[in-house]
N, C-alpha and C positions, 0 to 999 in steps of 0.2 A: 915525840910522836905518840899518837894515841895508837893504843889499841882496834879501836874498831873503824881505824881507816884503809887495811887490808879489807875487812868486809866491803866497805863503799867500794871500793876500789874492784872487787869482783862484780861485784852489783851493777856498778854502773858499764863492766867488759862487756858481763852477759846481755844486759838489755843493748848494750851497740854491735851486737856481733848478732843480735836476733833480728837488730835492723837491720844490719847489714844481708843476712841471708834471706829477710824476705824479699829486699829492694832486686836483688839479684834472682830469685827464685819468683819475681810475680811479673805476671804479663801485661804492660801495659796496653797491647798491640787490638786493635777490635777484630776479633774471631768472624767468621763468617754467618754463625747462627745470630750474629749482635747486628747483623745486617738487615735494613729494612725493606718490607717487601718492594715500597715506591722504588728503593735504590735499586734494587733488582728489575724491576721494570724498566729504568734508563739505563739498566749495563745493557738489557737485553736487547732495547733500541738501540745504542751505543753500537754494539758488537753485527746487530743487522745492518747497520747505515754503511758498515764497513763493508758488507759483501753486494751493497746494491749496486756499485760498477759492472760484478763479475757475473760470468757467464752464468751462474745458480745461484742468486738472490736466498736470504733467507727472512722469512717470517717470524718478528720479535716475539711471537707466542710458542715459536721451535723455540730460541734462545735459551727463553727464559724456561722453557723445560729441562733444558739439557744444562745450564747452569745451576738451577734445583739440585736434579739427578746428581752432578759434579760433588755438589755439596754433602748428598746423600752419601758418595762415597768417601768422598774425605774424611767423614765422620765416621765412616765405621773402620773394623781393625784393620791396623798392616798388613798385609797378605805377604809372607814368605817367597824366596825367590823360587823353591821348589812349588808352591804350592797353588793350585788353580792356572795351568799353562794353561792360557785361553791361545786359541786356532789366533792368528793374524786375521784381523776383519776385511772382508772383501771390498775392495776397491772400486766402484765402477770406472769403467773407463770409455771415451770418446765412445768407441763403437759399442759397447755394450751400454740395451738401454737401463732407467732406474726402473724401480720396481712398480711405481707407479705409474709407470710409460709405458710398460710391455703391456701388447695386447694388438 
C-alpha cells in the first residue's frame, strides 16, 4: 500500500461530505421574491373568484395588494413572542356597518 492513499482517501471524504452538506444545506424550493408579478396576478384572480359566491366579494386589485404586503412581511425579521403585541383587529360585524358604508 502506498503512501499517499490515506491522502486521496481524505481528499476525496472532504470533497463528498462538502457535497453532502451543501445538498442538505441548499434550497431547492422557489422563494416568493422568485415569483412572477403575472403569477401574482392569477393567485390574486384565483383567491377573488373564491370569494365571489359570498356575501363581500373581493376585488383582484385588493388581493393582489394584500398578498404583496403578505410578502412584505415575511421578508422582514421574526418578531418575538413578547415583542410588538398588536390590539386584536376589529371585526365588523352583521350589524355594525364597514367603514365605507357609514354615513
Amino acid at each position: 500500500m502506498s503512501a499517499d492513499f490515506p491522502i486521496w482517501l481524505l481528499l476525496v471524504g472532504l470533497v463528498a461530505g462538502a457535497l453532502l452538506v451543501f445538498l442538505v444545506m441548499a434550497e431547492f424550493n422557489r422563494s416568493a421574491d422568485e415569483q412572477a408579478d403575472a403569477e401574482l396576478i392569477h393567485e390574486a384572480e384565483w383567491v377573488s373568484s373564491q370569494f365571489a359566491g359570498t356575501t363581500r366579494p373581493v376585488e383582484p386589485a385588493v388581493v393582489e395588494e394584500i398578498l404583496r404586503l403578505n410578502r412584505d412581511w415575511l421578508a422582514g425579521p421574526a418578531m418575538q413572542a413578547n415583542e410588538g403585541d398588536l390590539p386584536a383587529p376589529e371585526v365588523p360585524t352583521a350589524e355594525a356597518p364597514l367603514p365605507d358604508q357609514a354615513g
